[in-house]
Z-matrix of the N, CA and C atoms (Angstrom, degrees):
N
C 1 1.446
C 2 1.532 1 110.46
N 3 1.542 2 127.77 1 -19.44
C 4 0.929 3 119.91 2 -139.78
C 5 2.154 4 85.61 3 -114.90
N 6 1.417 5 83.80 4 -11.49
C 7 2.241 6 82.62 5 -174.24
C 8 1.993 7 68.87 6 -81.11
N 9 1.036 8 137.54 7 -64.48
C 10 1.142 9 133.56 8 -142.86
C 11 1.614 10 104.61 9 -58.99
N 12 1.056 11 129.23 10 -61.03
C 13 1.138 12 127.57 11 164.41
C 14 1.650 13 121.65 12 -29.19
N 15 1.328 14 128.96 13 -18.30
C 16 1.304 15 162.62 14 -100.15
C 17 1.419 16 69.53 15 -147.52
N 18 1.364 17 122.60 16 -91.12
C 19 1.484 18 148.68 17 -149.64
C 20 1.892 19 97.72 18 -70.79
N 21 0.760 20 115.86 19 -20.32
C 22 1.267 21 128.84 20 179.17
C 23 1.463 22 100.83 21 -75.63
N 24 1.113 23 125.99 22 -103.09
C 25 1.477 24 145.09 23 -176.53
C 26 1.845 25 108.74 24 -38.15
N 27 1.366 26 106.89 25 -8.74
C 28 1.586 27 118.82 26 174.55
C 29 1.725 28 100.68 27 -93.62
N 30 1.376 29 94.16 28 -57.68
C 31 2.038 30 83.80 29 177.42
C 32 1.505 31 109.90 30 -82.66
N 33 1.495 32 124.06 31 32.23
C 34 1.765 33 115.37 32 150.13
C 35 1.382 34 92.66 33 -80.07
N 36 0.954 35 150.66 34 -30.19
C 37 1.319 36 140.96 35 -107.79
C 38 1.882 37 93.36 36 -111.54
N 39 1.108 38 105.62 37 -21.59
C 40 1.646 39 120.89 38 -170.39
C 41 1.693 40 93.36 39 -107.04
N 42 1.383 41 92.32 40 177.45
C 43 1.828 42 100.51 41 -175.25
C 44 1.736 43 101.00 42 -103.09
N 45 1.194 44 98.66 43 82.15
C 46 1.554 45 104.51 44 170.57
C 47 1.678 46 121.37 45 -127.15
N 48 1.024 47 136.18 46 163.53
C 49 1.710 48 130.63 47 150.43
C 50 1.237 49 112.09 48 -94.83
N 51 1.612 50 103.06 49 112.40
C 52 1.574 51 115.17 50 162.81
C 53 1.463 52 120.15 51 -80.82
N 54 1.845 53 113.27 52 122.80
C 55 1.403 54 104.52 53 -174.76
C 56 1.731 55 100.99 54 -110.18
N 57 1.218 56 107.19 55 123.51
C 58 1.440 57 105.70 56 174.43
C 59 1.477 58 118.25 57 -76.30
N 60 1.495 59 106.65 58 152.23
C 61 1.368 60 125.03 59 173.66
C 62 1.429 61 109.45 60 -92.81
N 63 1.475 62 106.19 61 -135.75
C 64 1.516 63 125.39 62 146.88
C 65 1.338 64 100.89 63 -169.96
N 66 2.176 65 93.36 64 174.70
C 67 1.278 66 99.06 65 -145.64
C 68 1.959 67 81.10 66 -119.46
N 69 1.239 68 96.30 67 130.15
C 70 1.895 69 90.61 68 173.26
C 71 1.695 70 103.19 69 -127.74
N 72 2.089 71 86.34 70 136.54
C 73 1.176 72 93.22 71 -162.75
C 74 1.450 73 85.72 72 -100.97
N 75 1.731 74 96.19 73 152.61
C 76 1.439 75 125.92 74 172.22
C 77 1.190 76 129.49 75 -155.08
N 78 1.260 77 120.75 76 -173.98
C 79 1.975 78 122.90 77 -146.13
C 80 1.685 79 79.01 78 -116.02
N 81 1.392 80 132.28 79 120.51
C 82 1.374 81 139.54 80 114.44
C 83 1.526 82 124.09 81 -75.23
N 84 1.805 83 113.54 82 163.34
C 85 1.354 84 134.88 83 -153.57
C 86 1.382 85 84.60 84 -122.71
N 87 1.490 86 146.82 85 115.75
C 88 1.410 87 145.25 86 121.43
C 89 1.870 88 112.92 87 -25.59
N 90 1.729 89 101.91 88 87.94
C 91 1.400 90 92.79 89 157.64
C 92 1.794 91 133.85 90 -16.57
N 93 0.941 92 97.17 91 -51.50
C 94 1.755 93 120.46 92 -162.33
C 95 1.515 94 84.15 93 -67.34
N 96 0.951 95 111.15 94 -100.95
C 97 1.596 96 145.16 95 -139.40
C 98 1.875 97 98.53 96 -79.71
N 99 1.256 98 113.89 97 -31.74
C 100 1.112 99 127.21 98 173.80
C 101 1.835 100 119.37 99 78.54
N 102 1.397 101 94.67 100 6.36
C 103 1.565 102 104.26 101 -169.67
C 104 1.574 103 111.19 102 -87.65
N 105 1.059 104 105.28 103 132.22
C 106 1.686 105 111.66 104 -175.09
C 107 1.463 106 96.49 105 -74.06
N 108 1.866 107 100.74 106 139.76
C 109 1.649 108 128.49 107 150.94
C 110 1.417 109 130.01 108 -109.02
N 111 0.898 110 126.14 109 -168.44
C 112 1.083 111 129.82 110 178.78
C 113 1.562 112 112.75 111 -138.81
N 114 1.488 113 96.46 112 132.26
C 115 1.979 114 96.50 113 -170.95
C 116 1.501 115 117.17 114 -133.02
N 117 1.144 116 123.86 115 -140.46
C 118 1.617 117 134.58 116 162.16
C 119 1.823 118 106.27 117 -138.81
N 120 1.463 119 107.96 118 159.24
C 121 1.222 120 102.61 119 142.09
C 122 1.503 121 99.50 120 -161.63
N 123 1.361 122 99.78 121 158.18
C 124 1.883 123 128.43 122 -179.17
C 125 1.350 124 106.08 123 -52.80
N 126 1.611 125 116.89 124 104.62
C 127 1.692 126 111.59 125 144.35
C 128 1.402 127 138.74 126 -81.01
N 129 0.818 128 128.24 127 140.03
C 130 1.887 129 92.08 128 165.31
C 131 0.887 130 96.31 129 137.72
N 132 1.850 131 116.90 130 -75.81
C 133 1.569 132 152.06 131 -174.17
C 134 1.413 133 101.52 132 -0.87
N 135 1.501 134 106.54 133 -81.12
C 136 1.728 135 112.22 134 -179.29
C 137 1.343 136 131.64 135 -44.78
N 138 1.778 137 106.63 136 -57.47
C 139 1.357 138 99.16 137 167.56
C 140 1.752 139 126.56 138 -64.91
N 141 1.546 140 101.17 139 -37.10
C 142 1.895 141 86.50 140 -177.21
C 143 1.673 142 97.38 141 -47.78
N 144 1.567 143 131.72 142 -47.01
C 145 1.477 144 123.93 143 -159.54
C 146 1.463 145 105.50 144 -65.18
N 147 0.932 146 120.54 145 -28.43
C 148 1.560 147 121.23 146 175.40
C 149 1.708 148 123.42 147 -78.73
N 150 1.238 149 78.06 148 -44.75
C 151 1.850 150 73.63 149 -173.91
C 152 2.002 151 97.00 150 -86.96
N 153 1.318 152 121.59 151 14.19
C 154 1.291 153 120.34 152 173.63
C 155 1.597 154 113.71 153 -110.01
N 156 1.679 155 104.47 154 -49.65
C 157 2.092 156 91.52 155 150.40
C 158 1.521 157 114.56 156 -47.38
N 159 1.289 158 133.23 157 -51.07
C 160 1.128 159 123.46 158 -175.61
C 161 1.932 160 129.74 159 -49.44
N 162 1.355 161 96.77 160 -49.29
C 163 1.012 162 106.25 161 -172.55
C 164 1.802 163 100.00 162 -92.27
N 165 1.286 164 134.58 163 -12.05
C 166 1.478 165 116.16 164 159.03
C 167 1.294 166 116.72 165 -76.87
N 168 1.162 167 117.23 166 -37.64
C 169 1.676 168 113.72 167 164.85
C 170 1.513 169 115.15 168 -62.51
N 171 1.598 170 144.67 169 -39.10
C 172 0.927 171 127.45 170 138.89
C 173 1.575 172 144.66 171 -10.54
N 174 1.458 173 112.61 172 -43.90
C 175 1.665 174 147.71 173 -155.51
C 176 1.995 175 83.94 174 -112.29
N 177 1.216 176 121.60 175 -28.16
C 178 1.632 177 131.98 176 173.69
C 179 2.034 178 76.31 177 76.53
N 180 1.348 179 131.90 178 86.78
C 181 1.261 180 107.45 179 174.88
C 182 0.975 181 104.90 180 -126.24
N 183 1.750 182 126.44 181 17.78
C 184 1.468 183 131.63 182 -171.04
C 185 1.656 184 87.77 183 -161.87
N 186 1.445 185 106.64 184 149.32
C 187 1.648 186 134.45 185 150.61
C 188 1.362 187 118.98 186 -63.06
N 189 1.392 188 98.22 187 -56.39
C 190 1.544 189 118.57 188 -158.18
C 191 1.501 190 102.70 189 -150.89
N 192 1.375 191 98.36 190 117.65
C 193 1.382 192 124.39 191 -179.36
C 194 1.987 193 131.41 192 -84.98
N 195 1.226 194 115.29 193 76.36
C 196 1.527 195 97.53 194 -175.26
C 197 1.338 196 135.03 195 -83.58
N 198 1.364 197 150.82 196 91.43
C 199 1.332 198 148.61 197 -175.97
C 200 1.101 199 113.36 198 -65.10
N 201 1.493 200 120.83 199 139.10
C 202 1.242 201 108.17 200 -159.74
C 203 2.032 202 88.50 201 -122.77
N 204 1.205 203 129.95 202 108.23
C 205 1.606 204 138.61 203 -141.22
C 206 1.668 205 116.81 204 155.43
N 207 1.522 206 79.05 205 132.11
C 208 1.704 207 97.50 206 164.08
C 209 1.713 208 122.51 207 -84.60
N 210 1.330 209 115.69 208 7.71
C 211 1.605 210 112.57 209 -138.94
C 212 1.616 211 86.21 210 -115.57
N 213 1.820 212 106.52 211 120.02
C 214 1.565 213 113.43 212 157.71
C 215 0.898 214 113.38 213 -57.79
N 216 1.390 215 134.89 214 -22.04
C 217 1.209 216 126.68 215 -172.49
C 218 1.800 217 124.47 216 -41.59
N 219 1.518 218 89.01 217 -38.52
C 220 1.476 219 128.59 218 178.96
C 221 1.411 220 105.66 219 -50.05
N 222 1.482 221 132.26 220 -43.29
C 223 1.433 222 122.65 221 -150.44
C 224 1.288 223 114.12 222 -84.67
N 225 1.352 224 125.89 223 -31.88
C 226 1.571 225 114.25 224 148.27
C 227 1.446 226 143.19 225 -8.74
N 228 1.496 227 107.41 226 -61.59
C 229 1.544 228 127.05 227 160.85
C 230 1.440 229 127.80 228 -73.65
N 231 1.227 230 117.97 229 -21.56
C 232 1.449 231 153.85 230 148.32
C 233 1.834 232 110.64 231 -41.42
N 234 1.383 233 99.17 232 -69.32
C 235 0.913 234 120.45 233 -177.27
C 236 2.473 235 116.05 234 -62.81
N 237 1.251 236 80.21 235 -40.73
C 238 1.374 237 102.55 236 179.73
C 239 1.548 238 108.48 237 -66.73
N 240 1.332 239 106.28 238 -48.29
C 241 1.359 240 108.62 239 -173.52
C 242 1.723 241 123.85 240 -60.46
N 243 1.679 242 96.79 241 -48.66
C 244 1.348 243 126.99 242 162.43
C 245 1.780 244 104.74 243 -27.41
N 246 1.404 245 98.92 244 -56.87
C 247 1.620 246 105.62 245 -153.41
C 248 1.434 247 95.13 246 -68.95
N 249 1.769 248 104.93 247 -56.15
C 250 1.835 249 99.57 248 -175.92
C 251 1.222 250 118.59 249 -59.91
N 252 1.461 251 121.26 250 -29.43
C 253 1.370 252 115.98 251 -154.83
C 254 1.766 253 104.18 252 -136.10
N 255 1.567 254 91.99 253 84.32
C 256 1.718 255 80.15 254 -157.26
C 257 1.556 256 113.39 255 -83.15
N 258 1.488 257 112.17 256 -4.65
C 259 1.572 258 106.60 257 165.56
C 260 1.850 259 118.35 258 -72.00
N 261 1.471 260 109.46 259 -9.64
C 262 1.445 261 93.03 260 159.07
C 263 1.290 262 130.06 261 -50.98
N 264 0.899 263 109.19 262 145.39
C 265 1.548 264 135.35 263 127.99
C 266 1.151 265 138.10 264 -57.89
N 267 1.543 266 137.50 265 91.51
C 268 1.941 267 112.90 266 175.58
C 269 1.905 268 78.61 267 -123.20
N 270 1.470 269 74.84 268 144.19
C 271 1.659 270 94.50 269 157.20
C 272 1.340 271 128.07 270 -121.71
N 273 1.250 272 141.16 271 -149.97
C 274 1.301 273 151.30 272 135.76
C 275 1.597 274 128.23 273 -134.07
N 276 1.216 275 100.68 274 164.27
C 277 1.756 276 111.48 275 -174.50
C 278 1.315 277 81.34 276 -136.59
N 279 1.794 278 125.51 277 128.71
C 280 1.312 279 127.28 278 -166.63
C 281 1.451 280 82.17 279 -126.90
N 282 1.730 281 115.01 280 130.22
C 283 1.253 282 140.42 281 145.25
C 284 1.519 283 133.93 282 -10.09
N 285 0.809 284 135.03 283 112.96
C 286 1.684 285 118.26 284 -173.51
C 287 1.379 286 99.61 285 -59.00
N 288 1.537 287 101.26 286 152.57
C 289 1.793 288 92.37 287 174.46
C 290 1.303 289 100.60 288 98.53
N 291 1.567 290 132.75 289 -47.80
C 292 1.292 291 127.96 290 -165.13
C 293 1.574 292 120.40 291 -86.64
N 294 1.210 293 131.29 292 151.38
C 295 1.246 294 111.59 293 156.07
C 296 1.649 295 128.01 294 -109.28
N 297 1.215 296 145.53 295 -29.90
C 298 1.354 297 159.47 296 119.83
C 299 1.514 298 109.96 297 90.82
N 300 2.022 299 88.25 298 33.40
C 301 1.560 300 86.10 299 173.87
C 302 1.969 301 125.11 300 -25.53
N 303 1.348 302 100.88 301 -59.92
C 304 1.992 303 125.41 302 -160.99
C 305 1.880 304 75.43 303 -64.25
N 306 1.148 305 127.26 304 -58.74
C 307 1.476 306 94.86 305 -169.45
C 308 1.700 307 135.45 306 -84.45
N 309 1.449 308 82.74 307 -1.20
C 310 1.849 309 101.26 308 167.25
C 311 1.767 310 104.13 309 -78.73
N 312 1.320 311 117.61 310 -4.84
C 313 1.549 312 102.63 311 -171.84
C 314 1.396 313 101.44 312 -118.31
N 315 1.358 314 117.40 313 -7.42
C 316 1.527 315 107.92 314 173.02
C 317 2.158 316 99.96 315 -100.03
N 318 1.129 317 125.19 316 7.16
C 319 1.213 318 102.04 317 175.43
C 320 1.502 319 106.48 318 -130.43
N 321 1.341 320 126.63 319 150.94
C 322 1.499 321 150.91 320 -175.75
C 323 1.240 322 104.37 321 -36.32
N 324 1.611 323 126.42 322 -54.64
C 325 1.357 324 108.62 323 -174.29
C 326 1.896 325 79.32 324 -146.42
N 327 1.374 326 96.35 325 179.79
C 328 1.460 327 131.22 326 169.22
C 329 1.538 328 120.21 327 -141.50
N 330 1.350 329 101.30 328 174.14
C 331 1.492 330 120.16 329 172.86
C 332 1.466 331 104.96 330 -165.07
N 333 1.486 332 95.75 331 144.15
C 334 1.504 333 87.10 332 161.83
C 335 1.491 334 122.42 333 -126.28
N 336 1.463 335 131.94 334 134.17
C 337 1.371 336 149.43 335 -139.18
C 338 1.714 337 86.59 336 -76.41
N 339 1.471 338 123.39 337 121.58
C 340 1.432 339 138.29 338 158.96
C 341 1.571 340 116.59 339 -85.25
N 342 1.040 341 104.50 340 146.39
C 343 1.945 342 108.65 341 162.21
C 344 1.498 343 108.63 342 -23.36
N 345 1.374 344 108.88 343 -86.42
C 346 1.265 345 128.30 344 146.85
C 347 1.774 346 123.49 345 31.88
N 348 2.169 347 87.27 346 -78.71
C 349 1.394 348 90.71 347 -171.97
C 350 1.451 349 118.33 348 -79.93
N 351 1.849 350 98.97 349 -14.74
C 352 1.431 351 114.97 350 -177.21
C 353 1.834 352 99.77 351 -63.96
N 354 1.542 353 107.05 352 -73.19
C 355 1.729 354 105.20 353 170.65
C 356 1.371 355 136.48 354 -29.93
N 357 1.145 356 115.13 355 -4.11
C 358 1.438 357 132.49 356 173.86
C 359 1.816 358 123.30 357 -131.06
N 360 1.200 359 94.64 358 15.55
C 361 1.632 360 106.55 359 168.45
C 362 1.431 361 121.36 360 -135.91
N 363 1.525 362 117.77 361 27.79
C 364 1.450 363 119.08 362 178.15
C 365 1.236 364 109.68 363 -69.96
N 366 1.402 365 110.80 364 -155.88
C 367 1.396 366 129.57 365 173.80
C 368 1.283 367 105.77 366 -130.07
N 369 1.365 368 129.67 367 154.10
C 370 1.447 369 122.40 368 160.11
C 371 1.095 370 118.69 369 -27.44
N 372 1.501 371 122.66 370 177.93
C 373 1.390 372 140.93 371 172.61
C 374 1.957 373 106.25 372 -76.60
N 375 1.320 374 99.23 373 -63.06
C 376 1.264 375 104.06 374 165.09
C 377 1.300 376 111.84 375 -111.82
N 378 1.799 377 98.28 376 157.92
C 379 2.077 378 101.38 377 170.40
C 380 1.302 379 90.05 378 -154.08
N 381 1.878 380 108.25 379 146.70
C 382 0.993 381 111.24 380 161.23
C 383 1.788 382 125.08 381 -115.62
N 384 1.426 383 81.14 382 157.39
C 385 1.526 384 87.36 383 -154.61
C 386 2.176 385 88.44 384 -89.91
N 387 1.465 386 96.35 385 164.53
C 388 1.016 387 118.79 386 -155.08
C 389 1.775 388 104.07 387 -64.68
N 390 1.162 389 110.55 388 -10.15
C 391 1.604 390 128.11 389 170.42
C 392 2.067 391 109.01 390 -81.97
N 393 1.297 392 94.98 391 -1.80
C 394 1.477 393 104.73 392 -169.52
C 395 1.814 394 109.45 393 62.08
N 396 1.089 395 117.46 394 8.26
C 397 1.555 396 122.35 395 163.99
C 398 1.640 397 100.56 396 -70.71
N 399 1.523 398 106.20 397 127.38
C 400 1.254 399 114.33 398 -172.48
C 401 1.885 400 94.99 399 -98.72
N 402 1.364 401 107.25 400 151.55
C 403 2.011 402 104.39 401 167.79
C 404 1.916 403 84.85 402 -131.13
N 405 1.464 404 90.15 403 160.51
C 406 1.436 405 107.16 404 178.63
C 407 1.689 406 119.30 405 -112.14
N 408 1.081 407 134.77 406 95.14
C 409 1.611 408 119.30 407 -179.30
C 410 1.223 409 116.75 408 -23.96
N 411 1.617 410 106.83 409 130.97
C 412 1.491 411 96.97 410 169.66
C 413 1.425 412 134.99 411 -76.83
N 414 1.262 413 112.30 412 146.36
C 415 1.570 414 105.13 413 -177.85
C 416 1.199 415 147.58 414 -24.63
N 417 1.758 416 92.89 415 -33.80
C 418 1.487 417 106.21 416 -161.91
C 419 1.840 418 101.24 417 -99.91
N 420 1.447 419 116.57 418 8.22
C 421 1.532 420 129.93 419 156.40
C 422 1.050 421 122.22 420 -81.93
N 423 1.148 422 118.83 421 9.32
C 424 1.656 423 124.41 422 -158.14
C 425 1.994 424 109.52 423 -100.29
């Protein structure tokens, strides 16, 4: 939670809208060892992306729509948009790791995100934020 937070306060820094989720903490079981931890995981994520294609295509504030996700969850709104607004465009940029056949077949085009495109879209090492508080990428982004 805390690289993410990280990743957060790095994309104020650019001209974007950050839409928050939330983070809910809960008890996982270590396969292995079998000993319970304690973690986070992402709510939200899906619906803000859905009910936010929806309503920018509403506002007509895009042509062509790209989501950048592995998650069917997605194709619903996908699907919705398609119907109202059939000169869209939505695509996808699929995650390494993912496969998302069901959402590669409901949208116009795809891609899928390489090493590559990741190595050429970081951020500096350091940035400072508009408080002149500097953060450092973490290592393990490198």
């Amino acid at each position: 939670m805390e690289r993410h937070k990280t990743y957060i306060k790095a994309l104020g820094t650019i001209d974007i809208e950050i839409v928050y989720g939330k983070f809910k903490s809960i008890t996982k079981k270590c396969p292995e060892c079998k000993k319970e931890y304690p973690t986070h995981i992402e709510k939200r994520t899906d619906v803000n992306i859905a009910m936010n294609l929806f309503i920018s295509a509403m506002k007509d504030e895009y042509d062509k729509g790209i989501i950048v996700s592995g998650d069917s969850d997605l194709i619903p709104a996908i699907k919705y948009v398609k119907s109202y607004f059939p000169t869209k465009e939505i695509g996808v940029l699929i995650p390494i790791g993912r496969q998302a056949e069901e959402l590669k077949n409901v949208c116009d085009f795809h891609m899928r995100i390489k090493e590559k495109h990741l190595s050429t879209s970081q951020f500096d090492d350091i940035i400072t934020l508009s408080n002149n508080v500097q953060i450092r990428r973490p290592k393990e982004w490198t």
